[in-house]
Structures are given as C-alpha cells and as structure tokens.
N, C-alpha and C positions, 0 to 999 in steps of 0.2 A: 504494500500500500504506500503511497505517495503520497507526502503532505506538501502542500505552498512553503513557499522556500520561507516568507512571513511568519508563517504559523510553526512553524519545528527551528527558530531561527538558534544558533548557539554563540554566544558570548566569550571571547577568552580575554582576560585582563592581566595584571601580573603577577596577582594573587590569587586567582582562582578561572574554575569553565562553570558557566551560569545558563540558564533557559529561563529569559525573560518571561514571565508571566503578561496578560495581552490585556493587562489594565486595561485600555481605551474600550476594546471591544467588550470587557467583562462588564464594565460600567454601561457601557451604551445598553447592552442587552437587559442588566436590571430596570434602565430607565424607560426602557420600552416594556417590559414585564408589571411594571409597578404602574405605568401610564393606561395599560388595557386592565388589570385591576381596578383602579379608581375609576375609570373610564365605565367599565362594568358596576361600579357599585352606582356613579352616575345617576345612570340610565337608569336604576332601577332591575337591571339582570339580575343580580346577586344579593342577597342580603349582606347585613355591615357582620353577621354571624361567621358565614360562609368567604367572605372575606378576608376575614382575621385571620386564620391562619397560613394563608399567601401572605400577606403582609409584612406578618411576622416572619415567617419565612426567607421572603425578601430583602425587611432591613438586616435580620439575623446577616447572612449573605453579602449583605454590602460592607456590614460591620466586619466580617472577617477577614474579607479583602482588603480594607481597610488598615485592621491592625497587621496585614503583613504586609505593605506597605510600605509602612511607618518602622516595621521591624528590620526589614530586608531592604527598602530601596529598588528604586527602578528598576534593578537587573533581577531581585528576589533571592531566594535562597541558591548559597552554592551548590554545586554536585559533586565540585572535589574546587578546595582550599587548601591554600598553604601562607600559614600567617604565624610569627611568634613561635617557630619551632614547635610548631605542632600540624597536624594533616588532619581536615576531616574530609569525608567522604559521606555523600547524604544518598537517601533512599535506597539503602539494604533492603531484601528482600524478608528480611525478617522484621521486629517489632522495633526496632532499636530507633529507629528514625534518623538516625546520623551516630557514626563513629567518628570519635575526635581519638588520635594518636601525637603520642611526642615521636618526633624523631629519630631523638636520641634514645628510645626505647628497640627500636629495629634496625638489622643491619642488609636486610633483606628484602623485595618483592616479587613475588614469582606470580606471572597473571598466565592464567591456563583455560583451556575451557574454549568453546566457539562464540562468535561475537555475538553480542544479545543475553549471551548469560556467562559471560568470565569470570571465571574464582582469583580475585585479589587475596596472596596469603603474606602476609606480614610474619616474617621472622623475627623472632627476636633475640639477643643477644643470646642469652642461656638454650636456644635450643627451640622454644617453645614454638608455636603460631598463632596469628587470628585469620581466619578465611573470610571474607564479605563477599558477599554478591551482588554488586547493586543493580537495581531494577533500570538501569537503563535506558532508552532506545540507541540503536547500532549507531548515531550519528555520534551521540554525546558521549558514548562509551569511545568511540574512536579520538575521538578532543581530546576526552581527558589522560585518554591511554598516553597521547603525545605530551599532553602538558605535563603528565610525572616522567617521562623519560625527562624532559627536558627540564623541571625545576627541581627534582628531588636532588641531595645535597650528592657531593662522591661518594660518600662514605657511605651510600644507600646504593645498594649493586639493584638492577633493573632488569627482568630476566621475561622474554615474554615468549611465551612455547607456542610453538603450532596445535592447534586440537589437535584430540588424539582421535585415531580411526577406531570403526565402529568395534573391533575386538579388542580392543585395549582397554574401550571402556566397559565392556561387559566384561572382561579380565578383574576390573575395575584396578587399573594401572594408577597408580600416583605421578607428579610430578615430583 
C-alpha cells in the first residue's frame, strides 16, 4: 500500500527521526465534525441528549491533540533520539511505550530480522541484552536504521545482518 508522500512524511534533525503528526488536517476534521454536530443539534435533528456525547467526544479529542502539542512540538514524538547520552526508541511493540537507554550502558547493537519487524538487541557490557521491536512502518525503520549507524558514539559497534532464510528460522537460529 502506498501513502502521499505528505501523509507518511519523515523528519530527520540532529537529534532525533520524527513522523510529524498532520495537526492542520486533525484540526480541520474536528472542526468540521463539531460544525455538522451543532449544525445537527440546530436544526432540530438530534436532541442536546444524543449530542452530548459527540461533543464530549470531540472536545475530549481536541484536548489531546492539544496537550501533545504543547508536549512534543511540531515535529511530535520521536521514534528514535539521541540527546544527553542517552537513546530512546518509541513505539515497541510491547506495552512499554518508549525505551530510554544510556549509552554508556551498551557496547553493542545487533539489528536482525526483515524490514517491518527488526529485532534491535542492545548489548550490554556484562554480557546481558535488551531486544525491542519497534512497531515501525518500513520507511521510518529505514531512517532510523541510518540515523544510528551514523550518530551512535565508536565505542557503540553497529552490526546489521541480512534476514535469515526460511530454515534458519524454523531452526530458530540466533544472531
């Protein structure tokens, strides 16, 4: 599937790869949602009952857009930062909502996997790992994949393996 080059646009700054969120058009659409609401209670269509909760709904909605906003800035939430010697990485496919790492905690990144769903495993000093998946699309995975080759420190080795064929991974082969 194909998006407008607009609509899936990606961001890269020198701190972070960003997916502007489409404020203008989020706002137009509430304002046209909330206009045939009133519009509807107007006339007479709708009672002020059956109303209320569009409304509600609606300012709820605007209100959230709102306070991320005012949280994140134009560009919105990053999908991979690197600020004050520390990395985060947003939209794991788990519950976490963003991993934030130091640096100087991993000496390691090994990314595996086929594009669209890459395993990031963070090594760290003593041996251990963190795996993340983040949920992606193939555009922004591709960004960000360049922007940690290119900003992570030396001392961060960057290792990025070919997917593995279908019987290595039924084998269920490691990297």
């Amino acid at each position: 599937m194909s998006y407008p080059s607009w609509l899936g646009r990606v961001v890269v700054t020198e701190n972070g790869v960003y997916q502007p969120p489409l404020f203008l058009l989020e706002g137009a659409l509430l304002l046209v949602a909330l206009f045939v609401v009133l519009l509807s209670l107007a006339l007479g269509r709708v009672s002020l009952m059956s109303a209320g909760p569009s409304l509600t709904m609606l300012v709820a909605l605007a209100v959230i857009r709102l306070v991320a906003y005012r949280r994140h800035g134009l560009l919105g939430k990053p999908s991979v930062a690197l600020h004050d010697g520390t990395l985060v990485l947003a939209l794991p496919q788990d519950s976490r909502g963003q991993v934030v790492l130091a640096l100087a905690e991993f000496h390691e990144l090994i990314v595996y996997g086929r594009m669209g769903r890459r395993i990031y495993r963070f090594v760290r000093h003593g041996g251990t790992h963190l795996e993340v998946v983040p949920a992606w699309r193939p555009k922004v995975e591709q960004v960000a994949l360049t922007f940690l080759q290119g900003k992570l420190p030396p001392a961060v080795r960057v290792t990025v393996e070919a997917p593995q064929t279908l019987f290595a991974s039924i084998r269920g082969d490691g990297p």
